[in-house]
MIDRENMI-50223 format. One line per field, with one value per residue (C-alpha): residue number from 1; residue in one letter; chain; y, x, z. Coordinates in steps of 0.5 Angstrom, whole numbers. Layout:
% residues N
nr (NUM  ...)
rest (A  ...)
kette (A  ...)
v (Y  ...)
u (X  ...)
w (Z  ...)
% end
This chain:
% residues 326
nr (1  2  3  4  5  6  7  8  9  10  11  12  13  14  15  16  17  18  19  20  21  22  23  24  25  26  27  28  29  30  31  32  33  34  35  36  37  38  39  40  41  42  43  44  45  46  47  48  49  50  51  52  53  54  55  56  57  58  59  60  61  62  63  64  65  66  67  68  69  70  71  72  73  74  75  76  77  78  79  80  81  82  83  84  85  86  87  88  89  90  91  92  93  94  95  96  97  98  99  100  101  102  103  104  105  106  107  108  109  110  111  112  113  114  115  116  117  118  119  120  121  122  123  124  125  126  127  128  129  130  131  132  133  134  135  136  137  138  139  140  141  142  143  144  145  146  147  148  149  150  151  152  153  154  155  156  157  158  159  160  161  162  163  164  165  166  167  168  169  170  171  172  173  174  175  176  177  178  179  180  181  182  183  184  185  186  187  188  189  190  191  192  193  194  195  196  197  198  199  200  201  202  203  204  205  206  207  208  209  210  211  212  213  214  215  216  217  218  219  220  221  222  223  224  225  226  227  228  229  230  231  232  233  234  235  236  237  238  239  240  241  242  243  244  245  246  247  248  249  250  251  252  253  254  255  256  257  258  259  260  261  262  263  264  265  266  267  268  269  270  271  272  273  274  275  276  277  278  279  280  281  282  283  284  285  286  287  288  289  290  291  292  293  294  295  296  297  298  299  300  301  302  303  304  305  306  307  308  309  310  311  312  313  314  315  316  317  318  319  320  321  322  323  324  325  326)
rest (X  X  X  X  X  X  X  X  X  X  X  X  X  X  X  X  X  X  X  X  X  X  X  X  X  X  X  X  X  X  X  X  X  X  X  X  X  X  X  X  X  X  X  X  X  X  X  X  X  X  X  X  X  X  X  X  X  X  X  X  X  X  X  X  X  X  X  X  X  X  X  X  X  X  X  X  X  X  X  X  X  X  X  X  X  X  X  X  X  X  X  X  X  X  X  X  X  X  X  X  X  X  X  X  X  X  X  X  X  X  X  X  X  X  X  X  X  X  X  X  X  X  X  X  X  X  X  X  X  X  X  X  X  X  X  X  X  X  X  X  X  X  X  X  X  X  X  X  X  X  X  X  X  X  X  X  X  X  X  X  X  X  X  X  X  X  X  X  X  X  X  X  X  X  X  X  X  X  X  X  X  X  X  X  X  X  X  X  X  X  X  X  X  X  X  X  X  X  X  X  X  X  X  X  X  X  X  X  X  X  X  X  X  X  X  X  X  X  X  X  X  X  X  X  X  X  X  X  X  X  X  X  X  X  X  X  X  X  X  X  X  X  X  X  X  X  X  X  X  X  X  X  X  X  X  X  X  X  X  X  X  X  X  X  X  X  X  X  X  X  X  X  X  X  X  X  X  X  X  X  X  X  X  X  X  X  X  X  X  X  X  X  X  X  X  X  X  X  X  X  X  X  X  X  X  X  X  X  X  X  X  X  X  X  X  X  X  X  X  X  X  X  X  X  X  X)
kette (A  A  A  A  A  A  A  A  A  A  A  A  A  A  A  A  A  A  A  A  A  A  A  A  A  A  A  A  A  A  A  A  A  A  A  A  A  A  A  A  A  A  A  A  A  A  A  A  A  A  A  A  A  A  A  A  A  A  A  A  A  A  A  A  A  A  A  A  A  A  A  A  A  A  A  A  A  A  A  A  A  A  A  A  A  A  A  A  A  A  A  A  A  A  A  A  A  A  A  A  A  A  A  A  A  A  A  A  A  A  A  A  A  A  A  A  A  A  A  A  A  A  A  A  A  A  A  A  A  A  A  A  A  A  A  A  A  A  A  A  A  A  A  A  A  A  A  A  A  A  A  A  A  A  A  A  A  A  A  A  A  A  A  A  A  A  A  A  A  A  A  A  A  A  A  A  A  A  A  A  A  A  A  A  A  A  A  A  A  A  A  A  A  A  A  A  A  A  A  A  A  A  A  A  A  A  A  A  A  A  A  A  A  A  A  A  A  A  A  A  A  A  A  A  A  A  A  A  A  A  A  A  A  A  A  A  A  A  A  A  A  A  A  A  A  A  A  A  A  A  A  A  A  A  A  A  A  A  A  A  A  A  A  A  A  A  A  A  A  A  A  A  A  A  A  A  A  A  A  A  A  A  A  A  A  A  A  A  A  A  A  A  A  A  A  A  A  A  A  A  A  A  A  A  A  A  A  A  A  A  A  A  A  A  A  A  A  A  A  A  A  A  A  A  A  A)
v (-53  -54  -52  -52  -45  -44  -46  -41  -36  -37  -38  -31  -28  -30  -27  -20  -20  -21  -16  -11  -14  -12  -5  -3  -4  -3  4  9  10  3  -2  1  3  0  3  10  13  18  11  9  15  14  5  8  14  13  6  2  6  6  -2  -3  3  -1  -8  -5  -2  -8  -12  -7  -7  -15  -16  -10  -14  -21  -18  -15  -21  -25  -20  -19  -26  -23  -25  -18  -13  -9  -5  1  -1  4  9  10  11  17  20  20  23  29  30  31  35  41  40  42  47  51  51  49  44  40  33  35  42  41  40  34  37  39  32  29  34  32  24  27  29  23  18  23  23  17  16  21  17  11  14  17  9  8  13  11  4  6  2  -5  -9  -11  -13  -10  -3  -2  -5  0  6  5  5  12  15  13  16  23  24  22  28  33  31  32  39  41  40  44  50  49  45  47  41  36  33  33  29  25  22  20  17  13  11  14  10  15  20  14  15  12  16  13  5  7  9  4  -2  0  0  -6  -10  -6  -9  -15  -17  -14  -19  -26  -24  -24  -29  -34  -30  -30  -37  -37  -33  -37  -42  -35  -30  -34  -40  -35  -31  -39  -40  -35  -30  -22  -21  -13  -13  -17  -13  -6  -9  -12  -5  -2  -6  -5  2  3  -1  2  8  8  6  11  17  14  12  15  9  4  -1  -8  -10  -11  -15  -20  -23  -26  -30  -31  -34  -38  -41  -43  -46  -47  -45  -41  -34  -33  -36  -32  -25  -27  -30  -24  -19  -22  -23  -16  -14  -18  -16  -9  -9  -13  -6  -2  -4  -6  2  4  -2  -2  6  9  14  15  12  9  10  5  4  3  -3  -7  -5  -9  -15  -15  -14  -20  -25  -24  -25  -31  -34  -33  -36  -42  -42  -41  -47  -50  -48  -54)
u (5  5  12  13  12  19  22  18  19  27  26  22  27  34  30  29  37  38  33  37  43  41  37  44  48  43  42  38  45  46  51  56  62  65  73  69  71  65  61  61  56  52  51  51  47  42  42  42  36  32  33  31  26  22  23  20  14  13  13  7  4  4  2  -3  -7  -7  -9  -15  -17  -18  -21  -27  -26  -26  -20  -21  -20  -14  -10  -13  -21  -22  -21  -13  -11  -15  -14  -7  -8  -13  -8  -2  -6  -9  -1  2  -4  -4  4  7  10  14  18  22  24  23  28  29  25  20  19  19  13  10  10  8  2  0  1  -5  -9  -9  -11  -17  -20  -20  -23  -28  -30  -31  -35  -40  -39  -41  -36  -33  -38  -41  -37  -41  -42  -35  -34  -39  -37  -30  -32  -36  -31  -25  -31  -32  -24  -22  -28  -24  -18  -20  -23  -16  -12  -18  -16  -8  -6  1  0  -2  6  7  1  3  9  5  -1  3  9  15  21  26  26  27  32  35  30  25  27  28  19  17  21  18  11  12  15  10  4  6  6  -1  -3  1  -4  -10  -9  -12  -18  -18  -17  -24  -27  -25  -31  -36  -37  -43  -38  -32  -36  -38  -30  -30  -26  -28  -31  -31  -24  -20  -23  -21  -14  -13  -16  -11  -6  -7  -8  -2  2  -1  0  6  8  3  7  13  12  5  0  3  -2  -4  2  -2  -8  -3  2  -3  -6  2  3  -4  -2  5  3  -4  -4  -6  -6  0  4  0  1  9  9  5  10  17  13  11  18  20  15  16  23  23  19  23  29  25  23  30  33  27  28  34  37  29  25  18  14  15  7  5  11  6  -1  3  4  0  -5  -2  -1  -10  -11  -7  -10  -17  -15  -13  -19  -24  -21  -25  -31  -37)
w (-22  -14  -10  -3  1  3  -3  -7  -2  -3  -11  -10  -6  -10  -16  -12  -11  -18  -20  -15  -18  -25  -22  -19  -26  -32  -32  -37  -40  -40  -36  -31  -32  -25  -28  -27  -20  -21  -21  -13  -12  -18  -16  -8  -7  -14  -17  -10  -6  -12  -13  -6  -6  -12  -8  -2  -6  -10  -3  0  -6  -6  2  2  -5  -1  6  1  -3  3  7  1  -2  -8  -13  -17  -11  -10  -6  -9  -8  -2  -5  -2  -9  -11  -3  -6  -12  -10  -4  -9  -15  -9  -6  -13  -14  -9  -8  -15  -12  -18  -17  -21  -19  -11  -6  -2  4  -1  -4  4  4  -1  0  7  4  -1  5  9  2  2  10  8  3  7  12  8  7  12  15  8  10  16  20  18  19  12  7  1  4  4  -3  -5  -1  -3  -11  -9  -5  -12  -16  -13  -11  -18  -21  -16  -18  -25  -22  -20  -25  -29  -25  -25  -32  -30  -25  -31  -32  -26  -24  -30  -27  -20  -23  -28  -22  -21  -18  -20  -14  -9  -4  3  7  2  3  11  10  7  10  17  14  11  17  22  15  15  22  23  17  19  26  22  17  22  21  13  13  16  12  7  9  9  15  19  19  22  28  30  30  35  29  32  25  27  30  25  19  23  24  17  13  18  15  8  8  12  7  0  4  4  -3  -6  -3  -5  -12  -15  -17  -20  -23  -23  -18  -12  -16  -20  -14  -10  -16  -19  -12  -11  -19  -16  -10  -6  2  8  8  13  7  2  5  5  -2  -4  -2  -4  -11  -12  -11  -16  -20  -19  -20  -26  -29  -26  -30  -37  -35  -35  -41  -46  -49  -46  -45  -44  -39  -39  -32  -28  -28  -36  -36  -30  -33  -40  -36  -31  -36  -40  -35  -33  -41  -41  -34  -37  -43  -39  -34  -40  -44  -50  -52  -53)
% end
C-alpha cells in the first residue's frame, strides 16, 4: 500500500484530532456528561492537556525513533538505545529515594521538579555514551556504549529501589508511562521541544539520505559525518528527553511509527521524520484512551496498552516478511 506523503501526513493528523476528540470525552468514568456545569473544568483543565500532552509525547517519541533508525540504519533502534531512558529512570528512583518524593502525593511544583530531574537523568545517560564512545565518530561504538550504559544505570536503579522499596509504586507508574499527570505547562514543554527536534532533524535529514548508501558514500557526498551525527543525537535526546520527564518510559511507540509510516509509504527522511511524529501521537493517543476505556474506573498504564500493540503489529510484520516456508 503506497500513499502520497501529504495525504498520509493528513490522514495521520485528522486521525490525531479524532483521538483528541475522543481523549476529551472518553474519561475513566466513561463519556462526558456535557449537561454537568462542573464538566467545562473537568474537559479543559484535566481531559484537554492530557489529550494534547499524549499527542506531543507520541509525536517526540516518533521523531526521535525515525532520527535513530536513519542515523544507525538499523530498523530495530529506538528512542531509547542511548541510554536516555535508563538515565531517566536512575534520576527518578535516587530523587524519590532521597526525598520521598510521590507523583501522586506531590504538589505541582514538586512534580515540575521531578520531570526536571527525569529530563537531566536522561541528558546524563546520553552524555555517558558518549564519553564511552569516545565521540560520535563510529557508529558501532555508540551502539555498544549506549547498550552498556542502559545495562549499568538500570543495575543502579535496581539498587535504589533495594534501598528505599517505599519508592517501588511510585517507580512502577514511570517505568510503565503515565499520561495521568499532564498538564498545560506539561504540552507547552514538550511542544517547544518537539518543534526545536524537529526542525533540527529536517535539517539533517539530507544527511540520513546519505547515509542510507553507507558512510564512505556519504563523506564523499560532502555530508560532515561527525557534525550531522552530534546534531541528530542532540536532536533525539532532547526530544526523548522531554517525553520521558513527562510521561515515564513508554514502550515501543518510537520503534514502531517509523516502520508504520515506511509500510504506508516509502520516502525520504525529511517526510519520515514528520510522518514518524504524527504517527506516534496518534499512536500514543489511541493507548491512552484504550488505557482509560478498557477497565474503567481503573486505568491501564498507558505503557503496557503500547507494549501489546506494538508488539502485535512486529509479530504481524515478521510474519508477513518471513512468508512461506519451502
Amino acid at each position: 500500500m503506497n500513499l502520497r506523503p501529504g495525504l498520509l501526513l493528513a490522514l495521520l493528523l485528522v486521525l490525531g484530532g479524532a483521538g483528541i476528540v475522543a481523549g476529551v470525552l472518553i474519561g475513566s468514568t466513561g463519556w462526558a456528561d456535557l449537561q454537568d456545569a462542573n464538566m467545562s473544568v473537568i474537559l479543559w483543565e484535566i481531559r484537554l492537556p492530557r489529550s494534547l500532552g499524549a499527542w506531543w509525547a507520541g509525536a517526540l517519541l516518533g521523531m526521535a525513533g525515525a532520527m535513530a533508525q536513519g542515523l544507525f540504519r538499523n530498523p530495530l533502534a529506538d528512542p531509547y538505545l542511548l541510554g536516555s531512558a535508563s538515565g531517566a529512570g536512575l534520576a527518578v528512583a535516587l530523587a524519590l529515594a532521597l526525598t520521598g518524593l510521590s507523583p501522586q502525593t506531590s504538589s505541582l511544583l514538586d512534580r515540575i521538579g521531578l520531570t526536571g530531574i527525569a529530563f537531566v537523568g536522561t541528558l546524563v545517560g546520553v552524555g555517558l555514551t558518549l564519553v564511552l564512545a569516545r565521540g560520535v565518530e563510529q557508529t558501532l561504538r555508540l551502539l555498544l556504549a549506549g547498550v552498556v550504559v542502559g545495562v549499568v544505570l538500570n543495575a543502579f536503579t535496581g539498587l535504589a529501589t533495594l534501598w528505599a522499596p517505599d519508592i517501588l509504586r511510585a517507580m512502577q507508574a514511570f517505568l510503565l508511562g503515565n499520561t495521568g499527570l499532564l498538564g498545560w505547562n506539561s504540552v507547552w514543554v514538550m511542544a517547544v521541544c518537539g518543534i526545536t527536534a524537529g526542525l533540527v532533524g529536517l535539517l539533517g535529514s539530507p544527511a540520513l539520505d546519505a547515509l542510507t548508501l553507507g558512510e564512505s558514500t556519504a563523506a564523499s557526498l560532502g555530508v560532515r559525518l561527525g557534525l550531522a551525527r552530534l546534531l541528530l543525537i542532540g536532536a533525539f535526546a532532547l526530544a526523548t528527553g522531554a517525553a520521558v520527564a513527562q510521561t515515564g518510559i513508554v514502550a515501543f511507540v518510537g520503534l514502531v511509527a517509523p516502520h508504520l509510516v515506511r509500510a504506508l509509504c516509502p520516502m525520504l527522511h525529511g517526510w519520515l521524520i514528520a510522518l514518524s511524529a504524527a504517527a506516534g501521537g496518534a499512536l500514543l493517543l489511541a493507548a491512552d484512551v484504550l488505557a482509560r476505556a478498557l477497565i474503567r474506573p481503573q486505568e491501564l498504564p498507558v505503557g503496557l496498552v503500547t507494549a501489546l500493540l506494538g508488539g502485535l503489529y512486529l509479530l504481524v510484520l515478521m510474519h508477513r516478511r518471513a512468508g512461506p516456508r519451502r
